[in-house]
Phi, psi and omega in degrees: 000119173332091180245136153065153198080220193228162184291147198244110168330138161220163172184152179141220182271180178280007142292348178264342131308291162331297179332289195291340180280343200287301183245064225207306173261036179059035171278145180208016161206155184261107161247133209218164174198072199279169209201190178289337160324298201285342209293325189263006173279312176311325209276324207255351149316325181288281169328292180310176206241128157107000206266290171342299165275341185273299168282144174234160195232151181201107177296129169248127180311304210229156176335289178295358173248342187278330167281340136296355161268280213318313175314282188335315197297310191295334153325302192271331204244335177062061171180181209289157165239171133315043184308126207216117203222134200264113193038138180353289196307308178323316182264309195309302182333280207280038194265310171314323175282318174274010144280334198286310192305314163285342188286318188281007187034069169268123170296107166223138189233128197221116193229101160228130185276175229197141208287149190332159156300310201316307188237036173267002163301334185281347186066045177311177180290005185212033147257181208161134191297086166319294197313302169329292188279029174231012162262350142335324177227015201236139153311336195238074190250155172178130173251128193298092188296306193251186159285303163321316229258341154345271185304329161281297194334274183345298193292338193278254140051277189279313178321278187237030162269307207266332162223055161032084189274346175256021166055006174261359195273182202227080152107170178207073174242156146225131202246148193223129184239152174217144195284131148004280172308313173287341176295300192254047163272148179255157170083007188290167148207154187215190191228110155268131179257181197299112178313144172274160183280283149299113191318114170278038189234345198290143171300142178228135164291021185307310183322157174258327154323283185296327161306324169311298189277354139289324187281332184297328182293307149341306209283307189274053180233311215258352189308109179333128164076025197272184185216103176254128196230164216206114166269159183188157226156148182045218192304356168269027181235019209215113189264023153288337169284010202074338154340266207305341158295324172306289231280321155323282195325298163286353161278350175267340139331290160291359160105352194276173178242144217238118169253164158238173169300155171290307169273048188311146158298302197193118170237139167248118192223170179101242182264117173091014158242153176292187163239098173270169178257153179277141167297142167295160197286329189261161184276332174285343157288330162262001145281330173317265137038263170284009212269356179290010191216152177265357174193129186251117153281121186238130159235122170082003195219148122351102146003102146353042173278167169305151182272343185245128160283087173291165193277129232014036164308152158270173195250279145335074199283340164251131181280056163234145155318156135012255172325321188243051175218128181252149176225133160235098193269197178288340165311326168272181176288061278242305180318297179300002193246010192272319181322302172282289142035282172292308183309317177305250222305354201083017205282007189263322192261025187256121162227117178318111157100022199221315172213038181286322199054066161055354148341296182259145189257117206259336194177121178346115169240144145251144162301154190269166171275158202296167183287327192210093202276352167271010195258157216282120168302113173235168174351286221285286123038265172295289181261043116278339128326320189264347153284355184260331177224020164299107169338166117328128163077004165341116157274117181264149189222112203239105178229078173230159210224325192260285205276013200242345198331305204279003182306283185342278194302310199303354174260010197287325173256051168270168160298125171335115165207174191252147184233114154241173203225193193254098176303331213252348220009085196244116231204159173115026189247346159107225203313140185318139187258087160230073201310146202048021168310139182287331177214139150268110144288167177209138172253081206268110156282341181054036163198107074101047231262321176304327178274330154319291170296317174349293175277351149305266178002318177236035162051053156257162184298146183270132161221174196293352155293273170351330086029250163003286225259003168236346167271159177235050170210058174213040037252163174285135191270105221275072202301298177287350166285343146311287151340282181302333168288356147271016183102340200251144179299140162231133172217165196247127164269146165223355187226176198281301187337287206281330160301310162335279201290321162318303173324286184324313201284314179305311172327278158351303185256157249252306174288179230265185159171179209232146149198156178251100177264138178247097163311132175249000000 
């Protein structure tokens, strides 16, 4: 990705400007699913000067899956992925998916085309204010007035939507919409200049305040008989940069007990990583939760509130003043101030398995194999199966909410691997929307298992509408007949055996593959 140094000439038509700034600012994959707006931005993946060696393109049947790899891709690669999506009805399709992707402040960049200047005045039939709906989820929006003006917007765009250059934005999604016409005008030229390394608003402990308000923290962490928990989210959860380990260090250094969100971006997990416990899901179960400790660290994360307003619920999830809850949110320099940190408590002298205080995970546990492998495949079941043979270096994309509950601890002594969860929790599209996954689970319970405690939860009387509106087996939904209409190996577990040996065979092969696990 284009840092430093000088702006780089780009020119041709104005889909191919576009093309070329896109990878000019180190974008190198599209996930897309273009229509006639789009056709000559499709034309200029070819064409554009820097595309040819650079870009890869990837169709998605649906809207909402092309915005769901692009989350994953912005997750995983820590940088913008692309989306190329056709007119408003088009970003509406991928909107569900481009909320979980703001929650997780995933870099994502969304190039939707947009009806001629000439004739959106006529109301043709599939206009409609984009802008409007795509500052729902985007930090960034903007629609592209000239043809010239193309290669800055891009740079702008990816600058201060997708990796938030003014250290103020909410989420690092951006939508760049460009009209038809400005796609096949000819003769365009732009500049792209050079990306910033950093947000320039960010606090640095250079500051001398902030060097202050890090040693205070430091201070009420290590504070004789205090009892300190450290919440940590987005980059203090990742270990290329190392953050997460710093971040193991110092609660173990200090006594703390190390949580992540219940609904996590991304954690690098397993043998050689700390281990947090995820916040419990209900809110009365995480203030129960925090209310054991006088002083919370929150790094790199929001505050904690409930995801619902239950009736006499709480709002707030930590039961503390003020004064004793510290935040190093994205206004700061989020490495450097985990950095200074580490150094204050002493965190240098924590060696994992040795003065860790059970922070970190030292040596492979796997679940053992089951006792009675003929017995009716449950929850519990499943995922210690998919923890007993999940490969080293995995990505696991886990968007389960009932039925996934005991995986987290059972995958806790697996081989290093990234866990991302569904953040925002936006949920209907059925199989994970991540094109070219190696195994699918599908956890078919064959009911609505969330809504069900729901209505427990919130005392309503069960009726046969209620009934109605949480089963899923009227008719039951034939998931690996599905699987197979697309190409994919598919099998049905109904026993821990037969789930195993599923597992075991997919894992094995080379191509995609599915199983319909029927949980009982």
């Amino acid at each position: 990705m284009a840092k430093g140094g000088s702006a780089e000439e780009v020119s041709g038509n104005g889909a191919e400007v576009l093309v070329s700034a896109l990878a000019a600012c180190g974008v190198d994959v599209v996930f897309a699913n273009p229509g006639t707006t789009e056709m000559h931005v499709v034309g200029a993946l070819d064409t554009a000067r820097g595309a040819g060696e650079s870009m890869r393109s990837v169709l998605c049947l649906h809207e909402t899956v092309c915005a769901g790899a692009a989350d994953g891709y912005g997750r995983m690669a820590g940088k913008p992925a692309a989306t190329l999506l056709h007119l408003g009805v088009g970003l509406g399709n991928a909107v569900a998916n481009l909320h979980n992707a703001r929650r997780a402040r995933s870099p994502v960049l969304n190039l939707v085309g947009e009806m001629s200047t000439w004739i959106k005045e006529s109301d043709p039939i599939l206009n409609m204010d984009i802008e409007g709906l795509a500052r729902t989820v985007s930090a960034f929006t903007r629609t592209t007035s000239e043809a010239d003006a193309i290669a800055s917007d891009v740079r702008d765009a990816i600058a201060v939507g997708c990796l938030d250059s003014t250290g103020e934005g909410d989420g690092n999604v951006a939508t760049l919409i460009v009209p038809h016409d400005l796609a096949f005008e000819r003769e365009v030229r732009g500049a792209v200049l050079p990306l910033p390394s950093s947000p320039s608003g960010a606090l640095s402990p250079q500051d001398e305040g902030v060097r202050t308000f890090l040693e205070g923290c430091a201070e009420a962490l290590r504070r004789p008989g205090a009892k300190p928990a450290i919440y940590a989210a987005g980059a203090a959860t990742l270990s290329r940069s190392g953050n997460f380990e710093k971040v193991g260090k110092i609660a173990a250094a200090c006594g703390a007990k190390l949580y992540c969100e219940s609904l996590f971006t991304r954690l690098d997990r397993g043998v050689g990583a700390p281990h947090a416990s995820r916040l419990p899901y209900f809110p009365q179960d995480a203030v129960r939760e925090l209310s054991k400790y006088d002083v919370v660290l929150i790094v790199d994360a929001k505050k904690p509130v409930a995801m619902f307003g239950y009736e006499k619920g709480p709002v707030d999830l930590i039961p503390l003043p003020e004064e004793s809850v510290w935040e190093i949110d994205r206004g700061f320099d989020v490495d450097a101030a985990i950095d200074l940190l580490y150094r204050e408590v002493g965190a240098e002298k924590i060696r994992p398995g040795v003065n860790c205080r059970g922070v970190f995970v030292t040596s492979e546990r796997r679940p053992p194999k089951p006792t009675r492998p003929d017995a009716k495949l449950t929850a519990s079941a499943m995922c210690s199966s998919i923890a007993r043979h999940q490969p080293a270096g995995c990505i696991i994309v886990d968007e389960s909410l009932t039925s996934g509950t005991n995986y987290y601890e059972a995958s806790k002594g697996c081989p290093a691997f990234s866990h991302l969860f569904q953040t925002g929790g936006a949920i209907g599209i059925g199989p994970p929307p991540r094109p070219r996954l190696r195994l699918t689970i599908v956890c078919a319970n064959r009911r609505y298992n969330i809504l069900n405690l729901e209505l427990e939860k919130q005392k309503v009387t069960s009726s046969s509408h209620a009934r109605n509106l949480t089963s899923l087996d009227n008719p039951p939904v034939g998931w690996a007949k599905i699987a197979e209409g697309f190409g994919v190996k598919a099998s049905i577990a109904t026993t821990v055996e037969e789930f195993d040996a599923s597992l075991a065979e997919a894992l094995g092969r080379s191509g995609p593959s599915l199983i319909e696990a029927r949980l009982g």
